[in-house]
C-alpha positions in Angstrom: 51.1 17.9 -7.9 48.7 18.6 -5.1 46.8 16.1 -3.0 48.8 13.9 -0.1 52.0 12.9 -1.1 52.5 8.8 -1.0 55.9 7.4 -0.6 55.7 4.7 -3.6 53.1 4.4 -6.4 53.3 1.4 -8.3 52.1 1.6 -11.9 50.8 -2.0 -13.1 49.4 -4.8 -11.5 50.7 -7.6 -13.5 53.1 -10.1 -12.1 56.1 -7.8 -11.8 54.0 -4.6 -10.1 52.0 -7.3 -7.7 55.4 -8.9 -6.5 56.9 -5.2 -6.1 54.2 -3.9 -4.4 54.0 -7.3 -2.1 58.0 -6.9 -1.2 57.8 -3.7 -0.7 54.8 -3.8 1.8 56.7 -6.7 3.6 59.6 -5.0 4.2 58.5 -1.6 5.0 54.7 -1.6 6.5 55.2 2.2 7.4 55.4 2.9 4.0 52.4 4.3 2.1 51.9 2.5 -0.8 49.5 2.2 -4.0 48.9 -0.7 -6.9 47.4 1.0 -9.9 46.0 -1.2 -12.3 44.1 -0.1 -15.4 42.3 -3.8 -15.4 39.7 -5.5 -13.9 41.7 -7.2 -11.4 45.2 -7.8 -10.8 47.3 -10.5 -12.8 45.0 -10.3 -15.5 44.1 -13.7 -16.9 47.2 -15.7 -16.9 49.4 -18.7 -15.5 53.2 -18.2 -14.2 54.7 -21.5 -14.1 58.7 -22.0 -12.7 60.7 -24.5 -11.3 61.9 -24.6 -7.4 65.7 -24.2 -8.8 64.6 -20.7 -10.0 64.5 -18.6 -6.7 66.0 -19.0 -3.8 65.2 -19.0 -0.2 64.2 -15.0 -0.3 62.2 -15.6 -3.2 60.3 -18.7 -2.1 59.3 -16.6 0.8 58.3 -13.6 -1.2 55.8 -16.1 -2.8 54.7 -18.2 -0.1 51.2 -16.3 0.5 50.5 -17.9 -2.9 48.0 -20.7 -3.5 50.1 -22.7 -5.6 49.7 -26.1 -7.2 53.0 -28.0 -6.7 54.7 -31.6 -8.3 57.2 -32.5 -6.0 58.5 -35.2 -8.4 59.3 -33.1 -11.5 58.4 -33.6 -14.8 58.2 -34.9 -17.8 59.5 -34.1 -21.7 59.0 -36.0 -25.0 60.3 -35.3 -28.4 60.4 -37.9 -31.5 63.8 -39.5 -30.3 63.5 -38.4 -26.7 61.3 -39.1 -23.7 62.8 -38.2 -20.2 61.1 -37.6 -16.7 63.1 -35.0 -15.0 63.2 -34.6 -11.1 63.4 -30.7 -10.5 60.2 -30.1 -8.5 57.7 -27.6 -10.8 55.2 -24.7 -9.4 52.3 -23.0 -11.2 50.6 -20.0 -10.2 47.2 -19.0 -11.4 46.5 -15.0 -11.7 42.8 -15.2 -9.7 45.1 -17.0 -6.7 47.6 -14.1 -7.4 45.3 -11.3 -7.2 43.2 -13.2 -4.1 46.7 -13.5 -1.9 47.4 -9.6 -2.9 43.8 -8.5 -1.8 44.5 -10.5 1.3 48.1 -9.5 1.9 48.3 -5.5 1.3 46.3 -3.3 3.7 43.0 -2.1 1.9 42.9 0.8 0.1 46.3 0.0 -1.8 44.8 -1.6 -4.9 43.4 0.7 -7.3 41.9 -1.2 -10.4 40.0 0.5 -13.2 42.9 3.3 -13.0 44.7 3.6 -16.2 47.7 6.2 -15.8 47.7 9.0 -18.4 50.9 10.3 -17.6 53.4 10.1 -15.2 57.1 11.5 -13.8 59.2 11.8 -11.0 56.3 13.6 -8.9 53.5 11.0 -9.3 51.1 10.1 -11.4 47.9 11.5 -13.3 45.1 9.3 -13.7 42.7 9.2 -16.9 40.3 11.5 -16.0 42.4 13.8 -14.4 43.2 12.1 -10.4 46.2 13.6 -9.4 48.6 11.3 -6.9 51.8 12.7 -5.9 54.8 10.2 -4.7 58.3 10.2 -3.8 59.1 7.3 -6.0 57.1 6.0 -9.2 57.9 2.2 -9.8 56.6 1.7 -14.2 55.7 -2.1 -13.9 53.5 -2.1 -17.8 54.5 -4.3 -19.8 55.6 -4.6 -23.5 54.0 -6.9 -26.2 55.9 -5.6 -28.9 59.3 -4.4 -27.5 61.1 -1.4 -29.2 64.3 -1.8 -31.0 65.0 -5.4 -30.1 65.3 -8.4 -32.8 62.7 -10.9 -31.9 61.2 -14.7 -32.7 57.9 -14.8 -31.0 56.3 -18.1 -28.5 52.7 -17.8 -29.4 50.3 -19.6 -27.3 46.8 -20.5 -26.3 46.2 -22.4 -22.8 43.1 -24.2 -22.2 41.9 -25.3 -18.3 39.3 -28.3 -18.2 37.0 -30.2 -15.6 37.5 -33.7 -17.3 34.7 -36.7 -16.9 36.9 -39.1 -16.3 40.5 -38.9 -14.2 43.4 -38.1 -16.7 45.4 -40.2 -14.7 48.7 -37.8 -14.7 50.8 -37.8 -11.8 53.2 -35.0 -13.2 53.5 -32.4 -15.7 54.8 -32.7 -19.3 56.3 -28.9 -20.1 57.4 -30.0 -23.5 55.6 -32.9 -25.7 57.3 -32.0 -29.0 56.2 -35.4 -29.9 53.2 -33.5 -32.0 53.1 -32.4 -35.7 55.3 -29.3 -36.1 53.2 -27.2 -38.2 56.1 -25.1 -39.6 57.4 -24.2 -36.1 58.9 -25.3 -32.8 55.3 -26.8 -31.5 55.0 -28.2 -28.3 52.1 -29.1 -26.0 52.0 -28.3 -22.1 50.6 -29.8 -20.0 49.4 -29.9 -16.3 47.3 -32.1 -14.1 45.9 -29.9 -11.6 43.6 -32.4 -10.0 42.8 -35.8 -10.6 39.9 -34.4 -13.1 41.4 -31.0 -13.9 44.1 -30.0 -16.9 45.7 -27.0 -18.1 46.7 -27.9 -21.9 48.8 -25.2 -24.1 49.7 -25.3 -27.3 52.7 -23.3 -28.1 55.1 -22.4 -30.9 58.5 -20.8 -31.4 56.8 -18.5 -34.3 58.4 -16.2 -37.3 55.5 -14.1 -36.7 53.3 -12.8 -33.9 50.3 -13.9 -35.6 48.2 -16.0 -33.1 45.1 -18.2 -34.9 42.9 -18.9 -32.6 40.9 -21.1 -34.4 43.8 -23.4 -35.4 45.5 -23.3 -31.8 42.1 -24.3 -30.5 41.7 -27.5 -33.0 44.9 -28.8 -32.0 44.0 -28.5 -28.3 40.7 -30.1 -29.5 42.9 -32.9 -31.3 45.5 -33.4 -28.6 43.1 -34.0 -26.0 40.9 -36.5 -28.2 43.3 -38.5 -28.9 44.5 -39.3 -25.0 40.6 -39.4 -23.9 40.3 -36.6 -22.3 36.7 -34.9 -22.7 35.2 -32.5 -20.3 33.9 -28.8 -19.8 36.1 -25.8 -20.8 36.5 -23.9 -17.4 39.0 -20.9 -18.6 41.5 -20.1 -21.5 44.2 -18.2 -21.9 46.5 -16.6 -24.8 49.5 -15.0 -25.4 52.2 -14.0 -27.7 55.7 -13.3 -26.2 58.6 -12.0 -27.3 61.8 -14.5 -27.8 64.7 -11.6 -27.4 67.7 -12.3 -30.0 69.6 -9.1 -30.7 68.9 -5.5 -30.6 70.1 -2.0 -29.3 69.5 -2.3 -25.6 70.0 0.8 -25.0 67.6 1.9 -27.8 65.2 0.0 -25.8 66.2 1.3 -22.6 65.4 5.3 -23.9 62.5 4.3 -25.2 60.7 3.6 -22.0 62.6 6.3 -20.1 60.7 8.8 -18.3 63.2 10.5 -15.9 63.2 9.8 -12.6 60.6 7.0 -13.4 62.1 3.6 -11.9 60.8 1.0 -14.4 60.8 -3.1 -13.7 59.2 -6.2 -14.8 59.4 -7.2 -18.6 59.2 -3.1 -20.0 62.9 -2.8 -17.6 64.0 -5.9 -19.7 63.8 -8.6 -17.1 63.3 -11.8 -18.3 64.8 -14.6 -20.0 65.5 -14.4 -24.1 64.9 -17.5 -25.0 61.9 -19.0 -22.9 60.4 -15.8 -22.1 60.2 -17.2 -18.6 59.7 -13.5 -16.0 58.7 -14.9 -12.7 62.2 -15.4 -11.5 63.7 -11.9 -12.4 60.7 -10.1 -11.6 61.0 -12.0 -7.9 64.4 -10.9 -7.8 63.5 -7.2 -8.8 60.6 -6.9 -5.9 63.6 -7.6 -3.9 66.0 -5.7 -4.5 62.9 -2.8 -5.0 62.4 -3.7 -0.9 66.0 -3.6 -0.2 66.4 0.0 -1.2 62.8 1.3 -0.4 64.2 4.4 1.0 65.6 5.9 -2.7 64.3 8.9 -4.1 63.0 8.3 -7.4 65.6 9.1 -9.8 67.9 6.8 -7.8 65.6 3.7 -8.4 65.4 4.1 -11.5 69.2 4.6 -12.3 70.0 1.5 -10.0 67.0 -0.8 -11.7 68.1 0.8 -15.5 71.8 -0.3 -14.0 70.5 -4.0 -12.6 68.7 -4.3 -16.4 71.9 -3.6 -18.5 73.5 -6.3 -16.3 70.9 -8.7 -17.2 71.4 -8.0 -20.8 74.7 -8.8 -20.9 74.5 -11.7 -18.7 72.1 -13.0 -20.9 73.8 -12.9 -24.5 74.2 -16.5 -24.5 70.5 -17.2 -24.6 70.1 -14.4 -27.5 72.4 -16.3 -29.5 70.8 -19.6 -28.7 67.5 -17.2 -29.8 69.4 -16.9 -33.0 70.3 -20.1 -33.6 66.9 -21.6 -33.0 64.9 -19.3 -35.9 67.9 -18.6 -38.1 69.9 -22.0 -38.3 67.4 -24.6 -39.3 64.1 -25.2 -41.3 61.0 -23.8 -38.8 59.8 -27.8 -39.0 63.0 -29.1 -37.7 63.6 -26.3 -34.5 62.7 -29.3 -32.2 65.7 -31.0 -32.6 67.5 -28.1 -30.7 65.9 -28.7 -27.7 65.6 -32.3 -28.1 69.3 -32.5 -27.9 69.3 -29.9 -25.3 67.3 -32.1 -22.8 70.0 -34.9 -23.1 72.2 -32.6 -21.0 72.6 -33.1 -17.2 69.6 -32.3 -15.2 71.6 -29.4 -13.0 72.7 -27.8 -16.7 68.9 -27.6 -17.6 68.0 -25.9 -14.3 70.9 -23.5 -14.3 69.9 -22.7 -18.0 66.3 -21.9 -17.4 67.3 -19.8 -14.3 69.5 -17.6 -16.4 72.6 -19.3 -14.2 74.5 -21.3 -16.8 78.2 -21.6 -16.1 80.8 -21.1 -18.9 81.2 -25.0 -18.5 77.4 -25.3 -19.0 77.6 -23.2 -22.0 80.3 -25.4 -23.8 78.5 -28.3 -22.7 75.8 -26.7 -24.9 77.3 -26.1 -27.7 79.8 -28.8 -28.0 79.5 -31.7 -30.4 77.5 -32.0 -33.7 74.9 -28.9 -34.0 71.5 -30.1 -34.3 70.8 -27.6 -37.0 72.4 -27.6 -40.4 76.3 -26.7 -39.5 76.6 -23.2 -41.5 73.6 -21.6 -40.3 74.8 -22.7 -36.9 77.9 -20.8 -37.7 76.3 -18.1 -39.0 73.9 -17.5 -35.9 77.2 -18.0 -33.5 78.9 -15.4 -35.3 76.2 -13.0 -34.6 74.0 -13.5 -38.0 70.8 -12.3 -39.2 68.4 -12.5 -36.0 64.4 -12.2 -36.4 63.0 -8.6 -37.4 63.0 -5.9 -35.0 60.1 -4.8 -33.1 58.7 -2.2 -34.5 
């Protein structure tokens, strides 16, 4: 490929590419460095959401240019047998604060948006419409909706942000009120009080099906919020449907993303956690461990990130099976109780689990005593039974 030759090219300017592209400009200012994002802006229209015990003291510094809202004081959880506040202090990040701190943060001229890449390999990249850009190292950070060759449930989602009229009078967040009709799923409602007169509500569900109804999702938002007194003016919403990983042919999915000498990260490298879906953690560590090696040729990242994602996998198998007990134990209406008896575990097992760090004695501690599902699908899904369909 012609034209100057960059040292990194970054392909997607979601969460993962943004954080890769910050590390990497932190670390190594010399380098010369491009975002390409095929959007509008960067982040696209989204809310990232972790708690403090999910990165550590690299990783909170990696996100510290940020405008975050924080609760210091946890949160809270409710299910039909179960309410419990929870003190693990809780961050959310909103994607126009993401994409503001990157415009601030990387020198100008990095960010490319309205660039969708037609092709790319080991050389660089080509631009729709023909833009050549030649690089030492290509970084895929796209993601993947529908991920190839990997047995899935599906969290399906719509988030709603609101000025309210009146204070809601919330002093911390509730990340799971399973106290709500279940509508033949895992339902839960999320929410956050981001001022004394602004909420973020979601309505989620563990799904069978990818199928996301608007209209339906927004009712029960409409519902939900009537019935705690909270009416006010729309101000954004949001919606999603992500994949909940249990089972598959990793290495199926690994080929087909490959491009050679194409280092890939963020959820198409297979970096995130199976059963909640949750990326900002991994994709903090990956931008990391990207900056720590910033020097590798091409091929090299990409061998050592394909080599960091096969480790994930296999760490992870415990939450694939969870995955599988959750949609294939129990009837869809009754899923809550999983979680319901999950939160009556000790408050560092819960933050080890959703940080992908559970211990072998957190694991037992999991599984241990009467399942909360019907006992032989239980049995079945520990054995390694029928999962969800694969992706097609």
């Amino acid at each position: 490929m012609a034209a100057r030759k960059l040292d990194i090219v970054v392909i997607g300017g979601g969460l993962s590419g943004g954080l890769v592209a910050l590390a990497l400009h932190r670390a190594r200012p010399d380098l010369a460095l491009t975002l390409i994002e095929a959007g509008e802006d960067l982040g696209g229209n989204h809310r990232w959401s972790w708690f403090a015990s999910d990165v550590d003291e690299a990783g909170e510094a990696l996100l510290a240019p940020f405008r975050k809202t924080a609760w210091e004081t946890g949160y809270d959880v409710r299910f039909p047998r179960l309410t419990r506040h929870l003190g693990t202090p809780y961050r959310s990040l909103a994607s126009a604060d993401f994409a503001a701190a990157l415009s601030r943060e990387l020198p100008e001229g990095t960010i490319r948006l309205r660039r969708e890449a037609a092709s790319m390999d080991a050389g660089g990249v080509v631009l729709a419409g023909g833009e050549e850009i030649a690089a030492r190292t290509v970084i895929d950070c796209r993601g993947t909706a529908n991920p190839p060759h990997l047995a899935c449930g599906w969290q399906v989602f719509m988030g709603r942000h609101m000025r309210l009229a009146a204070p809601h009078g919330l002093d911390c967040p509730t990340i799971m009120d399973a106290a709500v009709p279940q509508d033949n799923a895992y339902r839960f409602v999320y929410v956050l009080p981001l001022s004394s007169h602004e909420i973020f509500v979601e309505d989620t569900y563990y799904a069978d099906s990818p199928v996301l109804d608007r209209t339906a999702l927004s009712q029960r938002i409409d519902a939900y919020c009537a019935a705690r007194g909270w009416h006010g003016e729309p101000l954004d919403h949001e919606t999603g449907v992500l994949p909940v990983v249990t089972g598959g042919d990793f290495a199926a999915f690994q080929a087909a993303h490959r491009i050679e000498g194409v280092a890939i990260a963020g959820t198409r490298g297979g970096f995130a956690h199976p059963l909640t879906s949750y990326s900002l953690p991994f994709a903090v560590q990956t931008a990391l461990a990207i900056a720590a090696d910033a020097d590798l040729p091409g091929s090299q990242l990409a061998a050592m990130l394909e080599a960091r994602a096969r480790a994930h996998w296999k760490a992870t198998r415990f939450y694939r099976t969870l995955g599988r007990m959750l949609f294939g134990a129990g009837a869809p209406g009754q899923r809550y109780r999983v979680f319901e008896r999950f939160y009556t575990l000790p408050e560092p097992l819960i933050e080890r689990f959703y940080a992908g760090r559970s211990t072998v004695t957190d694991r037992l501690r999991v599984l241990c005593g009467r399942p909360p599902v019907p006992l032989s699908g239980a049995i079945r899904a520990l054995a390694g039974g029928p999962a969800q369909r694969q992706a097609a």
